[in-house]
Every structure is written in structure tokens, then in C-alpha cells.
C-alpha positions in Angstrom: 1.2 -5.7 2.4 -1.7 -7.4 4.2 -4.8 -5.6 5.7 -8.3 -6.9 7.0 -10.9 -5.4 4.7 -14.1 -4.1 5.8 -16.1 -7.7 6.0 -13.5 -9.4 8.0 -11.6 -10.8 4.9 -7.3 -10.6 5.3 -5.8 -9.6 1.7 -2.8 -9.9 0.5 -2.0 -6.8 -2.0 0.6 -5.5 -3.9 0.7 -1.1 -3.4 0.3 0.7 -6.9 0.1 4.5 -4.9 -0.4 6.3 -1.5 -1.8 9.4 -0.6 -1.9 11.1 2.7 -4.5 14.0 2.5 -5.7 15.7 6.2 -4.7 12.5 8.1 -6.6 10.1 5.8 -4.5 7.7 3.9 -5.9 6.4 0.3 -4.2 3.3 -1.3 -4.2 2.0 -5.0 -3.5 -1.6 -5.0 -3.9 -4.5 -6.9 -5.1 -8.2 -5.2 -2.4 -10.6 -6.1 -4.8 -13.2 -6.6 -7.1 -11.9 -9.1 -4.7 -9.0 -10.6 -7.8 -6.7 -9.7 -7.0 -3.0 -8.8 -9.1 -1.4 -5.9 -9.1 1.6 -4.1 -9.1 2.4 0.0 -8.6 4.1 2.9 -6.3 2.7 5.3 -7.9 3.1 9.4 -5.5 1.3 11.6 -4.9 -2.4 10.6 -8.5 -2.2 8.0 -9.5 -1.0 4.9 -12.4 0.9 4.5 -14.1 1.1 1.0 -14.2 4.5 -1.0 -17.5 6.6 -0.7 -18.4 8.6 -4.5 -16.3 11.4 -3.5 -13.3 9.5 -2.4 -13.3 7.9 -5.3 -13.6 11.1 -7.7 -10.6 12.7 -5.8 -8.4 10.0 -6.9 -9.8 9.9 -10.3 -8.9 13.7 -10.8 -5.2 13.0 -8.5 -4.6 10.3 -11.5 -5.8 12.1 -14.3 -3.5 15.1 -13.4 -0.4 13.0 -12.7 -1.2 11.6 -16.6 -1.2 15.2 -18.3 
């Protein structure tokens, strides 16, 4: 999948996870380039960056689908 990140930059990625939650949708994905995994919110053809709380709500999603 490709997506324009939030400074402008078009990314290449490959989809680990999706979750829709109250019409937001987050993404787990790792950059083919650099093997990096990163977390988002998918608004149209962007990515926006996770705030604290976004982020926390996947950690505990993750943690639960582990158990």
C-alpha cells in the first residue's frame, strides 16, 4: 500500500493489522525500506501520526490478542 504521511513524504508499506474503531481507521505497518514498524491513522489518502492515547489503545488491542 502507499500513503502520503503527514510531512508530505509517499511511503511504500507493507500492512501488519487494521482496526476500524468509531470511523477512525489505525494501521500497523512496517516501511519496506528500513523493516521499521509504525503505527497510524489512515484520513483519506494520509497518515496521521498516533497521539499517547492512540497509541496505548493499540498497545492494550495487541497485548489482548497475545494472551
Amino acid at each position: 500500500m502507499i500513503l502520503q504521511n503527514s510531512k508530505g513524504k509517499v511511503r511504500n508499506f507493507q500492512i501488519i493489522f487494521e482496526v476500524e474503531k468509531k470511523k477512525k481507521k489505525y494501521i500497523v505497518y512496517q516501511d519496506i525500506n528500513t523493516k521499521n514498524i509504525y503505527g497510524g491513522i489512515v484520513e483519506g489518502e494520509k497518515l496521521r501520526p498516533l497521539v499517547d492515547k492512540e497509541y496505548l489503545y493499540l498497545d492494550k488491542l495487541v497485548s489482548m490478542i497475545m494472551e
